[in-house]
C-alpha positions in Angstrom: 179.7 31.1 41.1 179.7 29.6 44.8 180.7 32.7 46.3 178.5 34.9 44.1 175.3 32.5 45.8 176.8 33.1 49.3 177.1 36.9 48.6 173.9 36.9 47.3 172.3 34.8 50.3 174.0 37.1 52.9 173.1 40.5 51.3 168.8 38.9 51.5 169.3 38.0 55.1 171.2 41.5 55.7 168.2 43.0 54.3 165.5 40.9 56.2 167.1 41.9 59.5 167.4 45.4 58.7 163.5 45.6 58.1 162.9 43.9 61.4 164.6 45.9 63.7 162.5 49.3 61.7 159.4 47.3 62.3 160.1 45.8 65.7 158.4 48.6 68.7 159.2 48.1 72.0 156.5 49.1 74.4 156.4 49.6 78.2 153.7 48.9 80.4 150.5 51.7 80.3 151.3 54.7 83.2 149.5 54.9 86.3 150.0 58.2 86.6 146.7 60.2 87.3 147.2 63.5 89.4 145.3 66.7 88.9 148.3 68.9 88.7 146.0 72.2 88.5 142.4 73.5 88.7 141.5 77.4 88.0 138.9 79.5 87.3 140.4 81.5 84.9 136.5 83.2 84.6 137.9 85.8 87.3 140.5 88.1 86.8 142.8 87.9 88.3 142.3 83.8 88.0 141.3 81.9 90.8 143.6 79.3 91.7 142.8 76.4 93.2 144.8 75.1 96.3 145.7 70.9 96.1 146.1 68.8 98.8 147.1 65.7 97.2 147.9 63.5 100.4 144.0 64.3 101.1 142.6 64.3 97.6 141.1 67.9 98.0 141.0 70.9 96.2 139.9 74.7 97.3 139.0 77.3 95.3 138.3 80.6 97.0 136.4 83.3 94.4 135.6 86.6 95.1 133.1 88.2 97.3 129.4 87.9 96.0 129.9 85.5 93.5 126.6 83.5 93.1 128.4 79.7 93.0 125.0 78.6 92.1 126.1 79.9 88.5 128.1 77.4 86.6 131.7 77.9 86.8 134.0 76.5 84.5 137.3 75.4 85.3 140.5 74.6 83.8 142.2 71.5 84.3 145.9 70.1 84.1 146.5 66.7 84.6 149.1 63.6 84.0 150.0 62.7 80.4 147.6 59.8 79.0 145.3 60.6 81.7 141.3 61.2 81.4 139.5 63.4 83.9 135.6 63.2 84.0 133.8 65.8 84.3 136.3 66.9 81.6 138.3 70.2 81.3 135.6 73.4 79.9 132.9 71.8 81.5 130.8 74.0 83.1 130.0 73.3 86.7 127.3 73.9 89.7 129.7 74.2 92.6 127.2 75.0 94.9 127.0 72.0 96.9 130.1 71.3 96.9 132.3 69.1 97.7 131.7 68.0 93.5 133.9 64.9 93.3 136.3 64.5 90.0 137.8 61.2 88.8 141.0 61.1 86.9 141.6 58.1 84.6 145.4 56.9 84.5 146.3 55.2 80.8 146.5 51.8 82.9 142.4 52.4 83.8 143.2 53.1 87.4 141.4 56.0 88.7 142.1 58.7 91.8 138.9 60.8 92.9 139.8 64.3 94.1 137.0 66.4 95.7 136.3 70.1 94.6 135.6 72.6 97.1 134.7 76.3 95.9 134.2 78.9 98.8 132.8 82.8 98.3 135.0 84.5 99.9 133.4 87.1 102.5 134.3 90.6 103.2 135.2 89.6 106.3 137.8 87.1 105.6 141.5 87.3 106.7 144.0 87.9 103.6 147.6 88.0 103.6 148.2 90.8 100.7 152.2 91.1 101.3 155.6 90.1 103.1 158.1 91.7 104.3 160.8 89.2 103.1 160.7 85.9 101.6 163.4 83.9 102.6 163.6 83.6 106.2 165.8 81.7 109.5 165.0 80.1 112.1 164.0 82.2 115.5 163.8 85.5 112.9 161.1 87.4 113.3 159.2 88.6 109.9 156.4 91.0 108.5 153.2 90.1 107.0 151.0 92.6 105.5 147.1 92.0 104.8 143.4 92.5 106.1 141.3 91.5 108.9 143.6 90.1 111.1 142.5 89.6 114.7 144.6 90.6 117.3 143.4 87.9 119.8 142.3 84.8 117.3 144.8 85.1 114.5 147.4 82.0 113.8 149.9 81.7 110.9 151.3 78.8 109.9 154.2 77.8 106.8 152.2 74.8 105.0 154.6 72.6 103.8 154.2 69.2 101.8 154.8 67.0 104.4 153.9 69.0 107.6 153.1 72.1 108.9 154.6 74.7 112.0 152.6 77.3 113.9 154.4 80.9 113.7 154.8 82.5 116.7 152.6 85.9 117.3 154.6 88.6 118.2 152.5 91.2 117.7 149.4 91.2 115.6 147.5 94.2 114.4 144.8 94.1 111.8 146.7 94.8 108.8 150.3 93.8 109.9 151.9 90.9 111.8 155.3 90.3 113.3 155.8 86.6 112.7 158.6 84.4 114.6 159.7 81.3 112.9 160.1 77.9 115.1 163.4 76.5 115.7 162.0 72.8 114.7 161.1 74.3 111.1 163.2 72.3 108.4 164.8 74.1 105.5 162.5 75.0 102.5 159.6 76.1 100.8 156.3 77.0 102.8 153.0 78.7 102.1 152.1 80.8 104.6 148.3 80.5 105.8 146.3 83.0 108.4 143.6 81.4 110.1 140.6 84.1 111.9 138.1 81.6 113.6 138.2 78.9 111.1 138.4 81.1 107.9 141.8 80.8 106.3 143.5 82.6 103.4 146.7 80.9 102.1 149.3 83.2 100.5 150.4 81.6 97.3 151.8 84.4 95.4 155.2 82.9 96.5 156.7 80.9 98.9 158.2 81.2 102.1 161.4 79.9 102.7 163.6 78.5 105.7 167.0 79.4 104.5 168.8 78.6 108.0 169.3 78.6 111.4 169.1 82.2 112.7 170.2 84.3 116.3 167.5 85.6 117.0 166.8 85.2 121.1 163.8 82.9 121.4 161.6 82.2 124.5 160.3 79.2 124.9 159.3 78.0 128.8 159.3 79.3 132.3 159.5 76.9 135.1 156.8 78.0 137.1 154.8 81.1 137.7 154.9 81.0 141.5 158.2 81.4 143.4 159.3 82.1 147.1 162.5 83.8 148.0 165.5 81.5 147.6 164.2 79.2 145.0 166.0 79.3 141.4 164.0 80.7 138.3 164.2 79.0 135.3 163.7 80.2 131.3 164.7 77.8 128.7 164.3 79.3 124.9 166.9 79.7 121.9 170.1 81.7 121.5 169.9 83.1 125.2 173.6 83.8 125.0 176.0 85.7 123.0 180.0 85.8 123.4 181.2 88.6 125.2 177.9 90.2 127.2 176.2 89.2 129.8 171.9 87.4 130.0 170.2 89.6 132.2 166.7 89.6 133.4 164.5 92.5 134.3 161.4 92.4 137.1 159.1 95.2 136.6 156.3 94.9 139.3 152.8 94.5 138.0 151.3 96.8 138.5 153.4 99.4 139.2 154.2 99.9 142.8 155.6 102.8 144.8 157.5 100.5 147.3 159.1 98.3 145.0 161.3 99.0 142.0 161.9 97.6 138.6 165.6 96.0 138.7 167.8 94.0 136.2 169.8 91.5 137.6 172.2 89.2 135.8 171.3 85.8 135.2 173.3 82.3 134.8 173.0 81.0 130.5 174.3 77.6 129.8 177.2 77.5 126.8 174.3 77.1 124.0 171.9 79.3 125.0 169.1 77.6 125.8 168.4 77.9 129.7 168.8 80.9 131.8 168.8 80.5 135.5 168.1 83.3 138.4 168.3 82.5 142.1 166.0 84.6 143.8 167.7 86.6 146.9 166.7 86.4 150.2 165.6 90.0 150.4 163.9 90.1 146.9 160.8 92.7 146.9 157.6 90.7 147.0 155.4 91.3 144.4 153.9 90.2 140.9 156.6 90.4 138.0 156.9 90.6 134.2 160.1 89.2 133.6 162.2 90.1 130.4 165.6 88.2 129.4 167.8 90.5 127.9 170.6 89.4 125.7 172.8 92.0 124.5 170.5 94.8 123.2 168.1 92.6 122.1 165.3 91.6 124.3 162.7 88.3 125.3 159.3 89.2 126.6 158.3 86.1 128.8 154.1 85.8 128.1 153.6 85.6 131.8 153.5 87.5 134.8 155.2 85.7 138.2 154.7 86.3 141.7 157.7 86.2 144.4 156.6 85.8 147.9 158.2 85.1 151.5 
């Protein structure tokens, strides 16, 4: 009978425990969480996407030419799980004086404004509508494809999320550039942004990205632009060297002149290719130059014209 009680005792407590630990919900503290992962204007076709800096709070949204922003617009919004945003997701909006500030509302009641910027875009604007490749190295040199480039006032840049790197401009036309990546540029993924006197378009189809260190001769520096005989010119740049040829430099006078001739001359690399060095002879024609490095059969344009004298 005394161990028919004790069974009996231990199977209620067994029972009591088990419902407790079905009942018993553990709970962590409320998230703070409260980004605004994405805002579109899915009135357009094909949508409008807008473009978010979080480290700034900002959003742009570029729609098409003519649009009367004085017409509400009304966006879709994506933001963190448990979060509020106010003015809410489907509201219509007046985004003509923008910038129309949103607040998002994490689950722990902390909020994070973002402001909402919504530009017409104008006939005139830059666009990048293509490129030529999408994963890219460092010193290679790239095609972009769009509209309304300027050959004088165009810049690209690869946007990334904690900085961002000027392309170099090697040749710019209005619908077509030939970009040069930066040897600083880390590995990874970029947008890539044109910028025509303060208007921008940033390409967002897909990104760009640094893949590697490439071979691609690179010119970065000339010492001076004003030599006299005897004294030493020089470059310093990126993969100047390669094994088994020889850096030369070429002088074509500017302009052209009867008396004096364009000549290459070899020139002195250090083992890594990144200074060239050419000691002007005694009896060098005196004249303005445009000096090129040549490396192989590949060559360096140097963006400025030098002058040898006595």
């Amino acid at each position: 009978m005394k161990k028919l009680v004790q069974l009996t005792t231990y199977i209620v407590l067994m029972g009591l425990f088990s419902n407790c630990s079905e009942t018993i919900e553990l709970k962590g503290p409320p998230s703070s969480k409260k980004e605004i992962l994405s805002f579109n204007f899915k009135d357009f076709s094909p949508t409008v996407i807008g473009d978010i800096d979080s480290a700034k709070r900002t959003i742009t949204l570029k729609v098409p030419v003519g649009t009367n922003l004085k017409t509400p617009l009304t966006p879709t919004i994506v933001i963190s799980n448990n979060a509020n945003v106010s003015p809410n997701t489907g509201a219509a909006q007046d985004f003509s004086k923008s910038p129309i500030r949103y607040f998002v509302t994490a689950a722990d009641s902390t909020k994070k404004a973002y402001d909402i910027t919504v530009i017409a875009k104008l006939a005139s604007d830059p666009e990048i509508t293509g490129l030529e490749v999408f994963e890219v190295k460092t010193t290679d040199i790239f095609k972009v494809y769009g509209k309304n480039f300027s050959t004088t006032a165009s810049k690209f840049t690869l946007i990334g999320k904690t900085a961002s790197y000027d392309l170099k401009n090697v040749s710019v036309k209005v619908n077509e550039a030939n970009l040069q990546v930066p040897v600083n540029v880390p590995l990874g993924n970029y947008k890539l942004q044109v910028d025509v006197r303060g208007r921008s378009f940033k390409y967002t189809v897909m990104d760009v990205k640094v893949v590697g260190v490439g071979t691609t001769p690179i010119f970065e520096s000339i010492s001076t632009t004003q030599y006299r005989r005897g004294e030493e010119i020089i470059i310093t740049g990126y993969n100047l060297a390669k094994k088994g040829v020889i850096t030369k430099l070429r002088f074509v006078p500017q302009p052209a002149s009867p008396g004096i001739a364009t000549v290459i001359k070899d020139a002195v690399v250090n083992a890594d290719g990144t200074e060239v060095r050419y000691k002007i002879p005694l009896d060098f024609g005196i004249s303005f130059f445009q000096i090129t490095v040549i490396v192989g059969n590949e060559e360096v344009g140097v963006p400025s014209v030098v002058g040898i004298r006595r």
